[in-house]
C-alpha positions in Angstrom: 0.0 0.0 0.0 2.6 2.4 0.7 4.5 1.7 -2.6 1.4 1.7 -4.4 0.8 5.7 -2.9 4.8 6.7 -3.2 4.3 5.4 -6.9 1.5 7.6 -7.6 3.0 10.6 -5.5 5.9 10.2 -7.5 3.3 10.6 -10.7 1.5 13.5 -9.8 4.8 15.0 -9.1 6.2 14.2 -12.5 3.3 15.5 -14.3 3.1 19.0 -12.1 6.9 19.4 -13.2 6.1 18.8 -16.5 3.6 20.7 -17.0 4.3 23.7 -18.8 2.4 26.3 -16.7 4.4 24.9 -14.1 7.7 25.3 -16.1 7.0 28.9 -17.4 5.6 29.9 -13.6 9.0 29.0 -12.2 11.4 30.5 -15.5 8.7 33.5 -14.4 9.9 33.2 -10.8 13.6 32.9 -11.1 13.8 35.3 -14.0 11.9 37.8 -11.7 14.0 37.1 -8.7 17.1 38.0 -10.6 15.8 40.6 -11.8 15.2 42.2 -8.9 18.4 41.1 -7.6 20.3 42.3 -10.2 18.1 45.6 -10.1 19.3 46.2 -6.0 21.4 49.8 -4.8 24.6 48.5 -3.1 23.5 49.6 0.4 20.3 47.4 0.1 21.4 44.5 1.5 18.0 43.8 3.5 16.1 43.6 0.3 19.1 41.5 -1.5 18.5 38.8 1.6 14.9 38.7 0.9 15.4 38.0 -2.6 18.0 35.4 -1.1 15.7 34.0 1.0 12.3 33.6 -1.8 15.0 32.1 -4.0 15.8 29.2 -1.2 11.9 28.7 -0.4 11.6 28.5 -4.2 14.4 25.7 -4.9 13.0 23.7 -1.5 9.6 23.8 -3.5 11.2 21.8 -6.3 12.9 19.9 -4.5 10.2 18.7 -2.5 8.9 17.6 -6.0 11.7 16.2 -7.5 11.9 14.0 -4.2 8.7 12.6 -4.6 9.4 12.4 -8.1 12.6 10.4 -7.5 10.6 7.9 -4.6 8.2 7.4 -6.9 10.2 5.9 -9.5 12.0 3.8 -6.3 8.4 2.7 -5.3 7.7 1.6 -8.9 10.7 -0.5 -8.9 9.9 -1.9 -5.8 6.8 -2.9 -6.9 7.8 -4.3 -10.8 10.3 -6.4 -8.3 7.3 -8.0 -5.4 5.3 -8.9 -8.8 8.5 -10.4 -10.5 8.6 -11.8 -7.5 5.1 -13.4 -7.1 5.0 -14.6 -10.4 8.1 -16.9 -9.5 6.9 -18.5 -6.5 3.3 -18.9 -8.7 4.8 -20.5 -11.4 7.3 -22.6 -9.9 
């Protein structure tokens, strides 16, 4: 059972980081982030670590997703190998 739900975690995962609103939302994001980085006085420091700081939250986001993208595909493999498994002891 809990393959069965890493395995489709690691689905819906793949699919939201797939998708392309997802992958023009985060070029949007990151390109915006520099911009505004790149865009800071040299005194601004506070505003520079904020930027710093949404850029973090914003990688921990994907990575959250590519985590359950990457158990997902473990799960899957776990699974192909319990039916290979199965289907040994069944047959013989």
């Amino acid at each position: 059972h809990k393959l069965r739900r890493q395995a489709a975690r690691g689905d819906r995962a793949r699919a939201i980081l797939e998708d392309e609103l997802t992958v023009d939302a985060f070029r949007a994001i990151e390109t915006q982030i520099f911009q505004q980085w790149m865009a800071t006085k040299p005194h601004e420091d506070d505003v520079r670590e904020r930027l710093y700081r949404l850029h973090l939250a914003h990688e921990d986001y994907k990575g959250l997703l590519k985590a359950a993208l990457s158990n997902g595909e473990v799960a899957k493999r776990d699974l192909l190998g319990q039916t290979s498994k199965i289907r040994r002891m069944i047959s013989g």
